[in-house]
C-alpha positions as CSV (number, residue, x, y, z in Angstrom):
1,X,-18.8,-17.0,6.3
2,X,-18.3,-13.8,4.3
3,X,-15.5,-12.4,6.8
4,X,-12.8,-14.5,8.8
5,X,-14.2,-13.5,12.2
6,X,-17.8,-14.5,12.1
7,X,-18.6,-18.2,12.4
8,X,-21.4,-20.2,13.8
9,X,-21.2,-21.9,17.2
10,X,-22.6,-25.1,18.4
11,X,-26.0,-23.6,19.6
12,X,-26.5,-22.2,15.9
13,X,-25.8,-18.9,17.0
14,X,-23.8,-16.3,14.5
15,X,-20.1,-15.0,16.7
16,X,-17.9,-12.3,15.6
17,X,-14.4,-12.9,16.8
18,X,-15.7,-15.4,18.9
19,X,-18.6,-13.9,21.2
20,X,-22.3,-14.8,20.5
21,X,-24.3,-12.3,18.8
22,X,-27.4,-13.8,20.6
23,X,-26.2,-13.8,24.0
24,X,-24.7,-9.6,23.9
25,X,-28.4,-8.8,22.2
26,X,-30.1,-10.4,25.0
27,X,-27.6,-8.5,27.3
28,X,-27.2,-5.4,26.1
29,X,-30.9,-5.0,23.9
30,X,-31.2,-3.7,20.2
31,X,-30.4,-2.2,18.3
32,X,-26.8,-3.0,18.9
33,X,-23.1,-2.2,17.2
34,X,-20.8,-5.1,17.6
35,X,-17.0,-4.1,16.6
36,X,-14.1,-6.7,16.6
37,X,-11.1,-4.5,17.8
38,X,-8.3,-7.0,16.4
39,X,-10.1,-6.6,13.1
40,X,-9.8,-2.9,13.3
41,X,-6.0,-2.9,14.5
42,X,-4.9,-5.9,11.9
43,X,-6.7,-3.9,8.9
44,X,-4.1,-1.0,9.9
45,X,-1.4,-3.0,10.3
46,X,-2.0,-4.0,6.6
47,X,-2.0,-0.9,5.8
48,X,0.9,0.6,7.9
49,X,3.7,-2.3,7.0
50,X,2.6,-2.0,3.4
51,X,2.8,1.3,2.6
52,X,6.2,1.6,4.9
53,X,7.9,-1.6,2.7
54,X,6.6,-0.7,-0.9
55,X,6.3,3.6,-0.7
56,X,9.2,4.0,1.8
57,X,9.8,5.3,5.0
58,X,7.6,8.4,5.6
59,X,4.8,6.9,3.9
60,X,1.5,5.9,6.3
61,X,-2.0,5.9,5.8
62,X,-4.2,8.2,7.5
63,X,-7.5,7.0,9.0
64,X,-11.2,8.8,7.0
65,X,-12.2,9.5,10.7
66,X,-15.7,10.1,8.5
67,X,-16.0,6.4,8.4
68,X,-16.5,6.1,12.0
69,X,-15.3,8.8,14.2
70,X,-15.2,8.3,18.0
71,X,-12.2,8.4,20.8
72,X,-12.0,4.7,20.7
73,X,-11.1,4.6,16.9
74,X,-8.7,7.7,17.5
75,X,-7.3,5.8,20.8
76,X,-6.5,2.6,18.1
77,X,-4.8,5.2,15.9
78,X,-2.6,6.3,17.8
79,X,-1.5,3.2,19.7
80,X,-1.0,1.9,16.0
81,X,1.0,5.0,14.7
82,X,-0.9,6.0,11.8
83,X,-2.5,9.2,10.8
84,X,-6.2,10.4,10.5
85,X,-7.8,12.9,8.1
86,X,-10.9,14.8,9.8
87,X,-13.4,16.9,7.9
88,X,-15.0,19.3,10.6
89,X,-14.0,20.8,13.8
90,X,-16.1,17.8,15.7
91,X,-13.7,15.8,14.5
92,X,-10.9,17.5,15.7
93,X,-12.3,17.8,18.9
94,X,-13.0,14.4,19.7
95,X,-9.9,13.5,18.3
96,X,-8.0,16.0,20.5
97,X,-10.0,14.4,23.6
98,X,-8.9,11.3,22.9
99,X,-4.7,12.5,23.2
100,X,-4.4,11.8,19.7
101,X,-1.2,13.5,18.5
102,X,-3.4,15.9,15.6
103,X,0.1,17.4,13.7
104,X,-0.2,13.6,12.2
105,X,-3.4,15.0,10.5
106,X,-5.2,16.4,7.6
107,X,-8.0,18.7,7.7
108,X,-10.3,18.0,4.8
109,X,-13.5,19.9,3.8
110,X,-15.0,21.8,1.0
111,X,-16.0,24.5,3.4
112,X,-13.7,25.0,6.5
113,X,-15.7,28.0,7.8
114,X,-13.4,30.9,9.6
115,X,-13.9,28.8,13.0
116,X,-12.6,25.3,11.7
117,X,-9.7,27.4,10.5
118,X,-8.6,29.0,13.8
119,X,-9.4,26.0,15.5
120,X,-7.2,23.6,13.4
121,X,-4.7,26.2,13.9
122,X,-4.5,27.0,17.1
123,X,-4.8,23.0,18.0
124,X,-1.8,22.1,15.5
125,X,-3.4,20.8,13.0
126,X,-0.4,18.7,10.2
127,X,-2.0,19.9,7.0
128,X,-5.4,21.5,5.1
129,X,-6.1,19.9,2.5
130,X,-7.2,23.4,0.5
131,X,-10.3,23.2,-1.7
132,X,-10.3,26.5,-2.7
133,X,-8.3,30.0,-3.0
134,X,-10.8,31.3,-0.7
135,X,-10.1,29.3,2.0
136,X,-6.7,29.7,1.2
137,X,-6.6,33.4,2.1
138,X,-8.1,33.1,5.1
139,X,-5.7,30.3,6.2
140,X,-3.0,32.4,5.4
141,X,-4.8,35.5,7.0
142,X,-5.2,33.4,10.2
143,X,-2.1,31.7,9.8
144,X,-0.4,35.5,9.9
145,X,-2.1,36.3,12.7
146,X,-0.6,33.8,14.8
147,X,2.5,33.9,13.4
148,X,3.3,30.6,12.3
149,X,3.8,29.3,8.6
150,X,0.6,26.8,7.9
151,X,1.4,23.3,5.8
152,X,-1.2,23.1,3.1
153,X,-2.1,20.3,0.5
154,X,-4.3,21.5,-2.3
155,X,-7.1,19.2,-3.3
156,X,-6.4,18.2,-7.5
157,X,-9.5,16.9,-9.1
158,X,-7.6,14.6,-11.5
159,X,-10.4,14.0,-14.3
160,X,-10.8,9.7,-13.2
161,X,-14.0,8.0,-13.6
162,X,-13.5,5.1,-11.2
163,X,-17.2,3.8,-12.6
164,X,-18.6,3.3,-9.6
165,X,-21.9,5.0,-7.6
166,X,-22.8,8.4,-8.7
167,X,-22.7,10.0,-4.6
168,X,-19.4,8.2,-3.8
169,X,-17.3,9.4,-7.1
170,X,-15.0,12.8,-6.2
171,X,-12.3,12.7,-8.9
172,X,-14.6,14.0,-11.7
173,X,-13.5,17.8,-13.3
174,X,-17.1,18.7,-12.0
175,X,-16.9,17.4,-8.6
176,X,-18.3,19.9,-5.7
177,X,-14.3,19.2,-4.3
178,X,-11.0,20.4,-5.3
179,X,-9.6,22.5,-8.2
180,X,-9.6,20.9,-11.8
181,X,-6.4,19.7,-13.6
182,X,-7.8,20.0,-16.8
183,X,-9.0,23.6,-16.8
184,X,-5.6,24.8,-16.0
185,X,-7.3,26.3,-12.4
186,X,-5.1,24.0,-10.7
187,X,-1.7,25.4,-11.9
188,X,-3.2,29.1,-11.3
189,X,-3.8,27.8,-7.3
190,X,-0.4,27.0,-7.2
191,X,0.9,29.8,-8.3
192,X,-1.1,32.0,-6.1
193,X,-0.3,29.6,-3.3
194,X,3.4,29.4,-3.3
195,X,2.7,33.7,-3.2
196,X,1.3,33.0,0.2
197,X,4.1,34.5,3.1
198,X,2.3,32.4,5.9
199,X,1.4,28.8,3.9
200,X,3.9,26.3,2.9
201,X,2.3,24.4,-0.2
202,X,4.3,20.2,0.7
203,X,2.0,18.8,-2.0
204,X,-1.2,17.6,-3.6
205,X,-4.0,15.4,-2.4
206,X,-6.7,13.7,-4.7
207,X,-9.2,11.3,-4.1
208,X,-11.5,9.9,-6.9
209,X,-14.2,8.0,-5.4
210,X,-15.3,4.9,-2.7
211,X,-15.5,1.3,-2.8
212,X,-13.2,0.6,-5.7
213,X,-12.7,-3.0,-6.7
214,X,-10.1,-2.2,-9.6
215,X,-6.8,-0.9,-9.2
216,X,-6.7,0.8,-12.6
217,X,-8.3,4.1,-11.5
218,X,-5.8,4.4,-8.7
219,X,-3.1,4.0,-11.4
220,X,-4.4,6.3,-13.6
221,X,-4.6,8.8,-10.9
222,X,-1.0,7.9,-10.1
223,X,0.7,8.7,-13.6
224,X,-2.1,12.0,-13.8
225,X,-0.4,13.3,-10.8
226,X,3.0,12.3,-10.9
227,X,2.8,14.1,-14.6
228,X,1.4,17.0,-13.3
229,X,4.1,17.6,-10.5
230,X,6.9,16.6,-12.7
231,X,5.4,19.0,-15.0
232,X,5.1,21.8,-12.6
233,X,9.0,21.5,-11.6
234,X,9.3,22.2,-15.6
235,X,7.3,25.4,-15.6
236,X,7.4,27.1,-12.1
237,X,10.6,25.3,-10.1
238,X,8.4,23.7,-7.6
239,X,8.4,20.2,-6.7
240,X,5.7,18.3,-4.7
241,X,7.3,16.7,-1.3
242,X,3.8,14.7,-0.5
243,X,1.5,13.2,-2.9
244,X,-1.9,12.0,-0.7
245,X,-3.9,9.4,-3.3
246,X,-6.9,9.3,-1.0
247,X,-8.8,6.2,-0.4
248,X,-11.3,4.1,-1.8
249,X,-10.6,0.1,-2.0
250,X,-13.5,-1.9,-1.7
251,X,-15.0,-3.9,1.2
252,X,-16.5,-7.0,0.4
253,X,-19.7,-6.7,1.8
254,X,-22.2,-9.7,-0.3
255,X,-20.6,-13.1,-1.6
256,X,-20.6,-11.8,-5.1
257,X,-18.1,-8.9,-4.1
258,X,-13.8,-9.6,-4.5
259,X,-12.3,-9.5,-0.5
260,X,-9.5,-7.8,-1.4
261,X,-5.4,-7.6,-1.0
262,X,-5.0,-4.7,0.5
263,X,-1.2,-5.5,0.7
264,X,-1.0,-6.3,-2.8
265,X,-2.7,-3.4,-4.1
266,X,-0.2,-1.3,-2.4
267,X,2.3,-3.2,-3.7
268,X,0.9,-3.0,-7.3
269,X,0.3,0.6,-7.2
270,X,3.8,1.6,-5.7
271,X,5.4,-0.8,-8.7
272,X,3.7,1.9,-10.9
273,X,4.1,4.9,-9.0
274,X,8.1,3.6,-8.9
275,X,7.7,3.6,-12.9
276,X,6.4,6.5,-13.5
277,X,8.2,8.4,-11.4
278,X,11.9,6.8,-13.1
279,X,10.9,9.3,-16.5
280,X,9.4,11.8,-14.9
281,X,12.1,13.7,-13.6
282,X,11.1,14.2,-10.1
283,X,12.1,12.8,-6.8
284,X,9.4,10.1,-5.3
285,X,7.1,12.2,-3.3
286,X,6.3,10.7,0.1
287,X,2.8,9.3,-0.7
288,X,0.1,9.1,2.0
289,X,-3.3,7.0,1.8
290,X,-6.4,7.8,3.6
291,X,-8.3,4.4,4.2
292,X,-11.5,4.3,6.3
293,X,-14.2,1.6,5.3
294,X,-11.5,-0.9,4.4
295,X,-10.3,0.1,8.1
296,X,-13.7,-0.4,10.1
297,X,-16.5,-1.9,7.7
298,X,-15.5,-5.4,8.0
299,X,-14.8,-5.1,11.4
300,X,-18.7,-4.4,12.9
301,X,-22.2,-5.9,12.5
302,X,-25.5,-4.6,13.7
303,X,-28.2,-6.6,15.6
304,X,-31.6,-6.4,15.2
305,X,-34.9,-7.9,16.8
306,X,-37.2,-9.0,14.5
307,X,-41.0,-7.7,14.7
308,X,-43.0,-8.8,12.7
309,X,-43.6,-10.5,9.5
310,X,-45.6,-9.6,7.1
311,X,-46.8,-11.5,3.9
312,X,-48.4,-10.3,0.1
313,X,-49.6,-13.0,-2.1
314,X,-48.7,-12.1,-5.1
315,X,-46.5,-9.2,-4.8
316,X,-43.7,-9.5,-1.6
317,X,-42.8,-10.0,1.8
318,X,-42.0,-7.8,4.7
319,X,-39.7,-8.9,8.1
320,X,-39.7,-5.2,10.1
321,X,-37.0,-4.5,13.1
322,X,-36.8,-2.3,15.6
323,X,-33.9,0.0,14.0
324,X,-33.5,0.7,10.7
325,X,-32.8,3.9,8.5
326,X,-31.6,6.2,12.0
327,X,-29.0,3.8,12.2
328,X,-28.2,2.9,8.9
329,X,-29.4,5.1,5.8
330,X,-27.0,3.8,3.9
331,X,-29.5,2.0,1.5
332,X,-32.1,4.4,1.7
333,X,-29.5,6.8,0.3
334,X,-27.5,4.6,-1.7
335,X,-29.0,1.1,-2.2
336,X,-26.1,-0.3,-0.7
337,X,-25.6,-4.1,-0.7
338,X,-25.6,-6.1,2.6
339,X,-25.4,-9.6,3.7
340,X,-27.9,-10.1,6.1
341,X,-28.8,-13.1,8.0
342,X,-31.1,-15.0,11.0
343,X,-28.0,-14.8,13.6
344,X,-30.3,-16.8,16.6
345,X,-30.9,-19.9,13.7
346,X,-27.9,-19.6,11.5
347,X,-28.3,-23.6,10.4
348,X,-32.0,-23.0,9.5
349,X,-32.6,-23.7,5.6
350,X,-32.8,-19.7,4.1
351,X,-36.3,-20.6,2.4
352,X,-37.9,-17.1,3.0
353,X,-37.4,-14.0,0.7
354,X,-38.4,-10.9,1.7
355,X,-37.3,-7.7,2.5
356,X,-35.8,-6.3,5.6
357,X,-38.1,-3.4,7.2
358,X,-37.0,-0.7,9.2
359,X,-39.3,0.8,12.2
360,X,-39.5,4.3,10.9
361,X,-42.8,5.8,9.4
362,X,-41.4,6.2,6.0
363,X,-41.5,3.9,2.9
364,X,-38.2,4.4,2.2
365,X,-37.1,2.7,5.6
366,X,-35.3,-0.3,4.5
367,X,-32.2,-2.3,5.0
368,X,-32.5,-4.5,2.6
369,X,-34.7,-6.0,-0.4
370,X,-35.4,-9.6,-1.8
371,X,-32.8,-11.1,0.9
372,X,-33.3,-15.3,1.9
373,X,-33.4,-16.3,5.3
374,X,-35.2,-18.6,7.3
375,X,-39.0,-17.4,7.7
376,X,-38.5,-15.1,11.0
377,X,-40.6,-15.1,14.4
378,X,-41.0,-12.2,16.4
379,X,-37.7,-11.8,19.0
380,X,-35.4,-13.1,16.4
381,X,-32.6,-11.6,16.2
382,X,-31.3,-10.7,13.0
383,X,-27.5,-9.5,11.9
384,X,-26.8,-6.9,9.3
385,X,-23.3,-7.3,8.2
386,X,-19.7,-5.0,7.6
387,X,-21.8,-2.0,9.0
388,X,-18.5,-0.4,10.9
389,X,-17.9,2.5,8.0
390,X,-20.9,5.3,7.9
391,X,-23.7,3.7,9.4
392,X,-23.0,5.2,12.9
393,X,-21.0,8.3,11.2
394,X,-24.4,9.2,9.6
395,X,-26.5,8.2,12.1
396,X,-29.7,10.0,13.5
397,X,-32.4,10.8,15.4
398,X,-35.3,10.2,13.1
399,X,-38.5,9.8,14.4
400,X,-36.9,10.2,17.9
401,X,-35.3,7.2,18.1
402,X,-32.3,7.1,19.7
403,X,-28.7,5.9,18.3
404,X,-28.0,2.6,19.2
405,X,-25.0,1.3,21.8
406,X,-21.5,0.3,19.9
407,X,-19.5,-2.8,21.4
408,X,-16.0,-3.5,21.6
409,X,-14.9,-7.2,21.5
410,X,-11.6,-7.9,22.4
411,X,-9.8,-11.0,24.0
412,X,-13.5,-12.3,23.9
413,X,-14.7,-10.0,26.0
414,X,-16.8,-7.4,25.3
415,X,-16.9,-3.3,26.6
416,X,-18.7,-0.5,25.6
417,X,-17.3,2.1,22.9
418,X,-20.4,4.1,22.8
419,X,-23.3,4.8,25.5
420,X,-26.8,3.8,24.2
421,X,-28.7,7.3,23.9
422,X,-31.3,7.3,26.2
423,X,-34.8,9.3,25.8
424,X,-33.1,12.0,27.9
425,X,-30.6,12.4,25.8
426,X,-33.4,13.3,22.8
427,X,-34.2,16.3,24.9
428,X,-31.1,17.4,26.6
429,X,-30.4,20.6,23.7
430,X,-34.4,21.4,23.6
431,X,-35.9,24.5,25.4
C-alpha cells in the first residue's frame, strides 16, 4: 500500500490504521474524512526529536495550521509541544479555543489587516512574521499603544527556484510575499526595523515553495541566509537570534513519488547549516521549521460513494461521486496527483480507466483523470488518498453542498473531529 497504515482486510475492504473504510462509510455516510491520529502525532514526533538532536535545543517545528486547521489538530500540538504558524485571525481564534499556548506562534500573512494586528497582540501572539514596512508601522503603532515591545520576524524572499508548481513556489524575488534579498529592500527593512522603539526584530523567516522532493533548494536557502545575516552583523552590528526556513518537504502521494526521510533531511540540512555557519562568523541561529502537509497529508483519506458510470466509445470514461471539488479543489486548481482506489473491492483486478467525477455542475469538477480501478457499480465506495493537508482547509460550499464530517481513528476506534454540516447550517448567516 502507498502508506504504512492502510492495508486490506480479509473481506477485501481498504483500513486505515486498522478500521474498515467500508464499515465507517456505511455508518457515518459520504462524503467522509478519515484521519489516523497516531499518524498525525508520530509525523511530529519526527519532526520534534529531529530538529532538537541535529539544530539544538530551542529548535522545534511549528505546525502550517493552513494545512488543516481545527481544535483537534491544535489540541495534538500542544499535547506534543511543538509550535504552529497561523495566517488570519480565525486561526488564532480557534487555536486560542482549543487552550493552545499561542506565544509558541507565528502570525503569517501578506496582509494582517489593523484587526488581525490588535488581535494577535492583545492574545499574545510569539512573533509576526512582517511582510511589509507597512505592516510594520502599524504593529509598532499598536504595539505602542499597549505598551509592550512586539517580537517580529521579517519575511526574506531569498531568490530560490525550488522547480516545482507555479501556485505553490514563494521564494521567487517576485513573489506576492516578503521583501527581496537581491534588490537590497531587505537590508533597508532592517534598518528601519531595528528604528522601531516598540518591535524587537529576533530574526528572518523564508519559505520557498511546497512539496519539495530535493533537499538542494533548502540548502541553497540555508547558505543565502546564513550569508545574509552573517553579512548584516558586518554592516549594521545586528545579528539574527532565529532563522525560520519554512516548510515544504514532499508527501508521497502516487507510487511514482519518493516517501521521504524526514529525519534525514533534517539531519542533512543541519550538517550544512553547521558548515556554513563555521566561516560565517556568526553564532548558529536557533532555526525553526514550519511543516504542515508532511504533518497531516498522509495521515487522512476521503470516502466516496460512487454514482454512476458513464462510458464514451472512442474518447473516455466517467465514474461520478457524490463529493468532489467543495471538498477537494485541489486538482481543479492545481492538477494535483492522487492515488485513488475501489476501497469496498480492493482485490478486484484494476481493469477500468476512467476518470474520477465530482457532483458539482461544472466541468472542471474532477478528482482525478485516467486512474485504473475495477469497473465501479453504483454504492461503491471509493477512497481518495493523503487528502489530510488543504482539502478540508479549502473547503466550500459550492453548489450548496455541505462540507463533509472528519473522523478520528485512534486505538481502533473512531470519534468525530468535525460535525457533518447540515442543510441548516447552509442558511444559518443568510437573511
Amino acid at each position: 500500500m502507498l502508506h504504512e497504515n492502510l492495508t486490506v482486510n480479509a473481506l477485501g475492504h481498504l483500513c486505515i490504521a486498522g478500521a474498515d473504510t467500508v464499515e465507517l462509510a456505511r455508518q457515518y455516510g459520504t462524503p467522509l474524512m478519515v484521519m489516523d491520529e497516531e499518524r498525525i502525532r508520530r509525523n511530529f514526533r519526527i519532526y520534534k526529536n529531529a530538529m532538537s538532536k541535529h539544530f539544538g535545543e530551542g529548535s522545534f517545528p511549528a505546525f502550517a495550521s493552513k494545512a488543516f486547521s481545527c481544535k483537534y489538530i491544535y489540541k495534538i500540538a500542544k499535547e506534543e509541544n511543538v509550535g504552529i504558524d497561523i495566517v488570519s485571525s480565525g486561526e488564532l481564534y480557534t487555536a486560542l479555543k482549543a487552550g493552545f499556548d499561542v506565544s509558541k506562534s507565528f502570525f503569517h500573512g501578506n496582509n494582517k489587516t489593523d484587526f488581525d494586528i490588535e488581535y494577535g497582540i492583545s492574545n499574545g501572539v510569539g512573533h509576526f512574521v512582517v511582510d511589509n514596512m507597512t505592516e510594520l508601522d502599524s504593529i509598532n503603532e499598536i504595539a505602542g499603544k499597549k505598551g509592550i515591545i512586539q517580537p517580529v520576524l521579517l519575511r526574506l524572499t531569498p531568490g530560490i527556484d525550488p522547480h516545482t508548481h507555479a501556485a505553490i513556489t514563494t521564494g521567487q524575488v517576485d513573489s506576492k510575499f516578503g521583501i527581496a534579498i537581491e534588490t537590497g529592500q531587505a537590508t533597508e527593512a532592517v534598518k528601519y526595523t531595528l528604528t522601531r522603539k516598540n518591535v524587537r526584530l529576533d530574526g528572518f523567516h523564508c519559505h520557498i515553495g511546497s512539496q519539495i522532493f530535493d533537499i538542494k533548494p533548502f540548502c541553497d536557502a540555508a547558505r543565502l541566509m546564513i550569508k545574509y545575516i552573517s553579512s548584516l552583523k558586518v554592516e549594521l552590528g545586528y545579528e539574527a537570534s532565529i532563522l525560520n526556513l519554512g516548510g515544504g518537504f514532499g508527501v508521497k502521494y502516487i507510487e511514482a513519488q519518493p516517501e521521504l526521510d524526514y529525519a534525514e533531511f533534517i539531519r542533512l540540512v543541519s550538517q550544512f547549516i553547521d558548515n556554513e555557519v563555521s566561516v560565517s562568523g556568526i553564532k548558529k541561529p536557533t532555526i525553526v521549521m514550519e511543516p504542515g502537509r508532511s504533518i497531516v497529508a498522509d495521515s487522512c483519506l476521503t470516502l466516496y460513494t460512487v454514482g454512476g458510470t458513464k462510458q464514451i466509445p472512442g474518447f473516455k470514461n466517467y465514474t461520478s461521486v457524490d463529493g468532489g471539488m467543495p471538498d477537494n479543489p485541489r486538482y481543479a486548481l492545481y492538477q494535483s496527483d492522487y492515488t485513488v482506489c475501489l476501497a469496498s473491492r480492493m482485490n478486484d483486478e484494476c481493469d477500468f480507466e476512467c476518470t474520477i467525477a465530482g457532483r458539482c455542475c461544472e466541468s472542471g469538477d474532477l478528482l482525478q483523470e485516467n486512474v485504473l480501478i475495477p469497473k465501479p457499480q453504483r454504492g461503491d465506495i471509493l477512497a481518495v488518498l493523503v487528502t489530510g493537508a488543504y482539502n478540508y482547509s479549502m473547503a466550500s460550499n459550492y453548489n450548496r453542498i455541505p462540507r463533509p464530517e472528519v473522523l478520528g481513528i485512534k486505538d481502533g476506534k473512531e470519534f468525530e473531529i468535525i460535525k457533518r454540516e447540515s442543510f441548516a447550517d447552509l442558511i444559518k448567516n443568510d437573511l
